[in-house]
C-alpha positions as CSV (number, residue, x, y, z in Angstrom):
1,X,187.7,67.3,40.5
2,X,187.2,65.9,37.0
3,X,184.1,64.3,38.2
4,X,182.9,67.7,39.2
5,X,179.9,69.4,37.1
6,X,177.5,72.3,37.4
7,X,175.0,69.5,38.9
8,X,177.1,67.7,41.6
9,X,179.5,70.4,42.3
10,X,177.1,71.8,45.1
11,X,176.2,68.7,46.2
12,X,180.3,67.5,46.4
13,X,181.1,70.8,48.4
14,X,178.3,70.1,51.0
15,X,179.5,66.7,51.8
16,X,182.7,67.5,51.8
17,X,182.5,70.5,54.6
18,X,179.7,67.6,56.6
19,X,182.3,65.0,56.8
20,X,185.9,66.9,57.2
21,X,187.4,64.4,59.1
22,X,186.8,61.8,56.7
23,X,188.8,64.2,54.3
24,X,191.5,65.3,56.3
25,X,192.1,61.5,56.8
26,X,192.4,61.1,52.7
27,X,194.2,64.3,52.5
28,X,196.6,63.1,55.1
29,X,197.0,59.7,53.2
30,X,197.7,60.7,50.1
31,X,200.2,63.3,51.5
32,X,202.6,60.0,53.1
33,X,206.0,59.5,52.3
34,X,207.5,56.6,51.4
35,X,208.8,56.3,54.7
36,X,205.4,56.7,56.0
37,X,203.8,54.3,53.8
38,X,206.2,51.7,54.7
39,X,205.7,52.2,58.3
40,X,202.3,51.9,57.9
41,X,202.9,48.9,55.8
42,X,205.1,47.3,59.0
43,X,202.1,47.8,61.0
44,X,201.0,44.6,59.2
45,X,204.2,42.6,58.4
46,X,207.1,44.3,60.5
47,X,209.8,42.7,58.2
48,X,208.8,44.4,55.1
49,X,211.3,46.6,53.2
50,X,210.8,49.6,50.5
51,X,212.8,47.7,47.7
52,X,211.6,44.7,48.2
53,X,207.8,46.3,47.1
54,X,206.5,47.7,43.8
55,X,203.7,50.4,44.1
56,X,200.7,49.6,42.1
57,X,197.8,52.2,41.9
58,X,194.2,50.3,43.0
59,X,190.9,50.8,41.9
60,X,189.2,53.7,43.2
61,X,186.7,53.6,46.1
62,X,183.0,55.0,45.4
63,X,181.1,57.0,48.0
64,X,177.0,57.8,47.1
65,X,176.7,61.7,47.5
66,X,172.5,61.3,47.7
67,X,170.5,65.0,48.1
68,X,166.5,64.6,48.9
69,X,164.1,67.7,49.0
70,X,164.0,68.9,52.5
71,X,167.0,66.5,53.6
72,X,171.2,67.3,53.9
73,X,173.4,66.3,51.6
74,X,174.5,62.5,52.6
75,X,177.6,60.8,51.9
76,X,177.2,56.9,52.0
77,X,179.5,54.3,51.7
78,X,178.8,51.5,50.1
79,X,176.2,50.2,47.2
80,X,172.1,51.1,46.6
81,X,170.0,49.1,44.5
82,X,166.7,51.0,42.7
83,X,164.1,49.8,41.2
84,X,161.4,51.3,39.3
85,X,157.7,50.8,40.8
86,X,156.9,48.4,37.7
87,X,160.8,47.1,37.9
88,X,161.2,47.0,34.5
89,X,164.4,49.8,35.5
90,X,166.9,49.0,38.2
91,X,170.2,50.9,39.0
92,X,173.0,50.0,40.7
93,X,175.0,52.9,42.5
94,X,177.9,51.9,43.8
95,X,180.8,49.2,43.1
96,X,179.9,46.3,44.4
97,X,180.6,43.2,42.6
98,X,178.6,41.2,45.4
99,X,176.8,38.4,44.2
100,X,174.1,39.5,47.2
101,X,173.3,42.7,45.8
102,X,172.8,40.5,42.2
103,X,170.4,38.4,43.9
104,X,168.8,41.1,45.7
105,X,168.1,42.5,42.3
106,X,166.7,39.6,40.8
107,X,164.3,39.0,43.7
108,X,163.0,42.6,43.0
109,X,162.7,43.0,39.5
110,X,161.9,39.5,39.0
111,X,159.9,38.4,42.3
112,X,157.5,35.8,40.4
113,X,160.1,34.2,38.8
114,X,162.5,34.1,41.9
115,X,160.2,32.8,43.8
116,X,158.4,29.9,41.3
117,X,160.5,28.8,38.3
118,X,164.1,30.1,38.7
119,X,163.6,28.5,42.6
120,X,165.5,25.7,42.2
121,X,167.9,26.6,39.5
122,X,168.8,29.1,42.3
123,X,169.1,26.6,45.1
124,X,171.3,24.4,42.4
125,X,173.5,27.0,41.7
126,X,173.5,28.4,46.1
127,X,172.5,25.4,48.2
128,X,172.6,28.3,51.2
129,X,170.1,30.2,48.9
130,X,167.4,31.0,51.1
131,X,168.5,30.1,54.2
132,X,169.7,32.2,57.5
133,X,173.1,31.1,57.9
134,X,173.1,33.3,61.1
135,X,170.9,31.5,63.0
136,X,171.9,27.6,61.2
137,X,175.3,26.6,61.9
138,X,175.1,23.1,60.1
139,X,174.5,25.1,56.7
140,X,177.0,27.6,57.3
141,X,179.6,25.0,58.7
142,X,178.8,23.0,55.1
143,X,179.5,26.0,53.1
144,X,182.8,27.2,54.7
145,X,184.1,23.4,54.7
146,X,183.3,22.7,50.9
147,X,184.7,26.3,50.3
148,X,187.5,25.8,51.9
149,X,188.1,22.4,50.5
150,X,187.5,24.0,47.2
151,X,190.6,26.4,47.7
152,X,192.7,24.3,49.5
153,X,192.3,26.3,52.8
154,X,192.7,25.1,56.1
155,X,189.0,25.1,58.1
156,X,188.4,22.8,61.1
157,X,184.8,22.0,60.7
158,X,182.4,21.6,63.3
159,X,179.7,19.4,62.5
160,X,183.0,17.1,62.1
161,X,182.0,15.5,58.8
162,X,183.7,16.7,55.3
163,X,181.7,16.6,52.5
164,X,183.3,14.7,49.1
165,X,184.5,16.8,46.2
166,X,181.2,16.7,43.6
167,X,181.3,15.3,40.1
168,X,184.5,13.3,41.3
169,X,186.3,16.7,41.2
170,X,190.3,16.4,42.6
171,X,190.8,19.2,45.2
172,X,193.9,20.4,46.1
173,X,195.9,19.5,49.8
174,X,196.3,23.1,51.7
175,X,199.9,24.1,50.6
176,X,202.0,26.5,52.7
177,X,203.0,30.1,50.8
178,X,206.7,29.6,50.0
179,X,207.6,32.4,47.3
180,X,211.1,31.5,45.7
181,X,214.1,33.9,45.6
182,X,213.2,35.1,41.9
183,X,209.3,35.2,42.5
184,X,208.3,38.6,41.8
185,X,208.0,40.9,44.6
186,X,204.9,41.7,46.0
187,X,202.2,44.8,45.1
188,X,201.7,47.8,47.6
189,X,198.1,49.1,46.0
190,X,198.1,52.6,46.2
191,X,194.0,53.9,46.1
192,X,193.5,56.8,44.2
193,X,191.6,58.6,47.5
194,X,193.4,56.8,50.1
195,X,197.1,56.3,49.3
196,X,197.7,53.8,52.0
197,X,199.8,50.6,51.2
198,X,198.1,47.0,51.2
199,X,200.2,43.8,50.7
């Protein structure tokens, strides 16, 4: 409720009474029990114990509570770019760290420049830049086996060929998880809005 001001607070209780399911469901998480956390967390790896796991609190989700004249009060998930009609403004509502929504903003406050000189600097930097990777395997099979080379991850590509590391760049063999006894044991995030445990 600290968020709450004479502004919103209309706004908050409308969107709240149009989506009371998705409340009772963050009322009902943040209400578990240890017991219930850890069942939950079971769910996912059934050999998981409460001492063996530390409870962290996470970063808190964001939800767009957007009001229009002569439209309800929507709650959407997710992140909204605007842009001023001469894009010198833009706004970024939301949380998303997405490098998409970073290069969907430059393409609209900076069209003429995305599209002429920054092109290729934008290519360099994205080789997928540009392209559908939906409907073009090769490109997409060439991006998930140099990232996956790149983090040492296991990927079976399909075009069969394995591009080389660039710049003579070492990349690391996949390696196989094997904590040690003394590692530190692992993090069960616990979300402000929705206390439900994540390895």
């Amino acid at each position: 409720m600290a968020s709450a001001t004479k502004d919103n607070a209309v706004p908050m209780a409308t969107a709240g009474l149009e989506n009371l399911d998705l409340v009772k469901y963050l009322v009902s998480q943040v209400s578990l029990s240890d017991n219930q956390k850890l069942a939950e967390l079971q769910k996912y790896y059934p050999e998981a114990k409460w001492e063996d796991w530390t409870e962290a609190q996470g970063g808190q989700r964001v939800q767009i509570i957007k009001t229009a004249p002569g439209e309800k009060t929507k709650l959407q998930f997710g992140t909204e770019l605007f842009v001023s009609q001469d894009a010198s403004v833009t706004a970024l509502l939301g949380a998303s760290t997405s490098p998409y929504m970073m290069l969907d903003l430059l393409a609209k406050a900076f069209p003429v420049k995305v599209e002429g000189e920054w092109s290729n600097k934008l290519v360099q930097i994205i080789p997928s830049y540009g392209q559908d990777l939906a409907k073009n395997p090769a490109p997409l099979d060439q991006v998930r086996t140099e990232t996956s080379r790149t983090l040492g991850l296991v990927y079976a590509s399909k075009t069969g060929t394995l591009p080389a590391p660039k710049d003579g760049a070492t990349v690391p063999a996949p390696t196989q998880f094997n904590p040690s006894p003394d590692a530190k044991k692992p993090v069960i995030v616990i979300e402000p809005d929705a206390q439900k445990p994540a390895a």
